[in-house]
C-alpha positions in Angstrom: -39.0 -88.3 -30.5 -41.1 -86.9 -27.1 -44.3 -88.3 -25.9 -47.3 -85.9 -27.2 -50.7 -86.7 -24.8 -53.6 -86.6 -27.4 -55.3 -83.8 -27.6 -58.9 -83.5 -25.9 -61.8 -82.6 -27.6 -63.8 -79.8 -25.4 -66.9 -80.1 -23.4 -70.0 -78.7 -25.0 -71.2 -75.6 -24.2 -74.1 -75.7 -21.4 -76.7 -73.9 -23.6 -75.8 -76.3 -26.7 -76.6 -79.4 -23.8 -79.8 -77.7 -23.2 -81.1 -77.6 -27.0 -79.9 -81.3 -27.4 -81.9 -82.3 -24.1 -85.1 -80.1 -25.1 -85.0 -81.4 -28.7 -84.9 -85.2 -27.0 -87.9 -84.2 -25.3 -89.7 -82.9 -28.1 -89.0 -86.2 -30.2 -90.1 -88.3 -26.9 -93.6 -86.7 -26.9 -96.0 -88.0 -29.4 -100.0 -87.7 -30.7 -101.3 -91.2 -30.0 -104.4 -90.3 -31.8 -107.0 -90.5 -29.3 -106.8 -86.6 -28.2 -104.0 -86.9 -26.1 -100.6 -86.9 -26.5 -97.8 -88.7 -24.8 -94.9 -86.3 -22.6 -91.2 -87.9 -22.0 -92.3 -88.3 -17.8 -95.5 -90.6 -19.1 -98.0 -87.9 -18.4 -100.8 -87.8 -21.1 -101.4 -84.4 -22.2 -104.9 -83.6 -24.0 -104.2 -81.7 -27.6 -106.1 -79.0 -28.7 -108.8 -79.5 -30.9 -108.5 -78.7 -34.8 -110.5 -75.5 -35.4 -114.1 -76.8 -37.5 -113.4 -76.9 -41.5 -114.4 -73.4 -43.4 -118.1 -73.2 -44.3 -119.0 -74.2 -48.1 -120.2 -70.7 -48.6 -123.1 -68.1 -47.8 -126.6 -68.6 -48.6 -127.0 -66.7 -52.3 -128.9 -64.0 -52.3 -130.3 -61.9 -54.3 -127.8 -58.9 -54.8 -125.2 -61.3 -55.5 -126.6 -62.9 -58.8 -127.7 -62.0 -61.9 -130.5 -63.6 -63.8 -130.7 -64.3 -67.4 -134.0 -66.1 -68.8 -134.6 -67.1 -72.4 -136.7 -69.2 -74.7 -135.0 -72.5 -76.5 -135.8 -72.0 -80.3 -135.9 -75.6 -80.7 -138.2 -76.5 -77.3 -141.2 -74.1 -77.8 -142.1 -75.3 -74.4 -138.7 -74.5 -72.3 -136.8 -72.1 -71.0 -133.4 -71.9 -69.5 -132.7 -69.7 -66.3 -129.5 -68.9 -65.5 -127.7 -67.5 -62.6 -124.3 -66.1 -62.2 -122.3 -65.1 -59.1 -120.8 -61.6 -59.3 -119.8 -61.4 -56.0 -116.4 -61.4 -54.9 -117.1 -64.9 -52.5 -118.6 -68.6 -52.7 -122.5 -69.1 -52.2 -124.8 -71.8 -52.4 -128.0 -73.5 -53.0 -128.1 -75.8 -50.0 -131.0 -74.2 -48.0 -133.0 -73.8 -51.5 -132.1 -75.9 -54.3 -134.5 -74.8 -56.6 -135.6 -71.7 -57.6 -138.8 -70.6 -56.9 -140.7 -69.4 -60.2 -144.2 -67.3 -59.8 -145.9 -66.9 -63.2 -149.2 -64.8 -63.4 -151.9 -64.5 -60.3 -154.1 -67.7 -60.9 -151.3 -69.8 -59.4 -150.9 -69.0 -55.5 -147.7 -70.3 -55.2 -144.2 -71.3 -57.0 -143.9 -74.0 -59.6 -143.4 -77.6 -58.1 -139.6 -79.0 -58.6 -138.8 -82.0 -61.3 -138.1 -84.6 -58.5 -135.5 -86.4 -60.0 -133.8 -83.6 -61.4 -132.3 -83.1 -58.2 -128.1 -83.3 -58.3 -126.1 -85.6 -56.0 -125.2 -82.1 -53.8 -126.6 -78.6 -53.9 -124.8 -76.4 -56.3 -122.1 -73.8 -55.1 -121.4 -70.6 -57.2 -118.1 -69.0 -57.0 -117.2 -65.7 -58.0 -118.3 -65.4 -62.0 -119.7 -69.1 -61.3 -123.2 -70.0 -63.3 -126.2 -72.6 -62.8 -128.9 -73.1 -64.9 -132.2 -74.7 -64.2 -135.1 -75.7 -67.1 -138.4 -74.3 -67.1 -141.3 -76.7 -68.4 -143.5 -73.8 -69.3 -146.6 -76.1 -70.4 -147.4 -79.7 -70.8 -146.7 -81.6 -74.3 -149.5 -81.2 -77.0 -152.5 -82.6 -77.0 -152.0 -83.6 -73.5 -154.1 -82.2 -70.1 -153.8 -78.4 -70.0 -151.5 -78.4 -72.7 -151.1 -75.5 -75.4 -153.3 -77.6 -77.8 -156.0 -78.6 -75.1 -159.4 -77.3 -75.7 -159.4 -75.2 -72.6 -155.8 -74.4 -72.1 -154.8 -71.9 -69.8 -151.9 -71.1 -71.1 -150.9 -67.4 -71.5 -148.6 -65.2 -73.3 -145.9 -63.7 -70.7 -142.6 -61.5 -71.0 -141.3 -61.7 -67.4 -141.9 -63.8 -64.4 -141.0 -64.0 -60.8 -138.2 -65.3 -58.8 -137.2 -65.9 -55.4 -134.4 -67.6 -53.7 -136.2 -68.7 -50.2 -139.8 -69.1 -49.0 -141.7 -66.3 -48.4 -139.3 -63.5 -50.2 -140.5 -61.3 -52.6 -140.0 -62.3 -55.9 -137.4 -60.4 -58.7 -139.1 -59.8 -62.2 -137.5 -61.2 -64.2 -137.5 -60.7 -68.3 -137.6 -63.3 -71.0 -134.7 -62.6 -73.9 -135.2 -63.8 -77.1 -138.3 -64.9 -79.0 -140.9 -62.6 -75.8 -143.3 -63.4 -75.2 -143.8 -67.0 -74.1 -146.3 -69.6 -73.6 -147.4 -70.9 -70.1 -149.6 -73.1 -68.4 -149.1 -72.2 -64.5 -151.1 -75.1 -63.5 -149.1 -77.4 -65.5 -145.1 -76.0 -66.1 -142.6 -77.0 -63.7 -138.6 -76.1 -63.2 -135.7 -78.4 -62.4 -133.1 -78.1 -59.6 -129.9 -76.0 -59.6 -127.8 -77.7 -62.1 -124.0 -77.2 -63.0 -124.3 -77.0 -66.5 -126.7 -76.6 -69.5 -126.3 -80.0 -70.3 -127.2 -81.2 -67.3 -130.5 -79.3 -67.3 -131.4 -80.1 -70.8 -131.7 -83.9 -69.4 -134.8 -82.9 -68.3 
């Protein structure tokens, strides 16, 4: 039988040597984690910085909510305010997480906050998204300025104010339900943005 040389396999093609070198170099360099990154010659190579994370969301405004305000049968002296997002985006409550409620003329300004009804974080609305926060429209009975005090203040009222930031013109807005209601300006308070109506009716 004749002698048959083995057959030899063929030499790579030059452009497939170029992809294998130029993927060698790609696995070579590395992020070391400290902004730089390491090349195959040694060089350290700074890495471009992440872009910032996306914003929580737009202030809310106005023209992007829609109030609802109504007596609780059972809590002659509370209301719940609620506020839904009919936007198409996310806002939030961050730069004021409470609203700012203006009943009648003798009080100058908005009612004072429930201090520790403030959540963990300010709330964010997203689209079709709803808060609530609890109105204390008068103290208890029988205690100062309340509805059974001899010189209560408290008045009769169908709508109220509210504003979102300092300064801003307030929104009328109506009271549903069993109109008008009871309030003592000098004595009712409201509660922080909360998630749920739950979470307002803690307070």
């Amino acid at each position: 039988m004749p002698f048959r040389p083995a057959p030899v396999s063929p030499s790579p093609p030059r452009c497939a040597a170029a992809l294998t070198a130029a993927a060698a170099l790609a696995l070579t360099a590395c992020h070391d984690g400290t902004g730089y990154r390491a090349e195959a010659d040694g060089r350290a190579v700074p890495v471009p910085a992440l872009p910032p994370a996306p914003a929580t969301g737009d202030a809310c405004t106005p023209e992007m909510l829609r109030f609802h305000a109504g007596a609780e049968p059972h809590h002659p002296r509370r209301m719940l305010l609620a506020v839904t997002n009919i936007s198409d985006h996310l806002c939030t409550f961050a730069a004021q997480p409470y609203p700012l409620l203006h009943f009648g003329d003798r009080r100058p300004g908005p009612l004072p906050p429930l201090p520790y009804s403030r959540p963990p974080a300010p709330v964010a609305l997203p689209p079709a998204g709803t808060a609530y926060a609890a109105v204390i429209t008068a103290a208890a009975p029988g205690g100062p300025g309340g509805r059974s005090a001899p010189h209560s203040t408290a008045e009769k009222m169908s709508q109220f104010g509210v504003a979102l930031i300092a300064r801003a013109t307030p929104a009328q807005i109506g009271v549903d339900g069993r109109a008008p209601v009871r309030v003592n300006p000098e004595t009712a308070a409201v509660t922080y943005w909360q998630r749920s109506p739950a979470a307002a009716a803690r307070w």
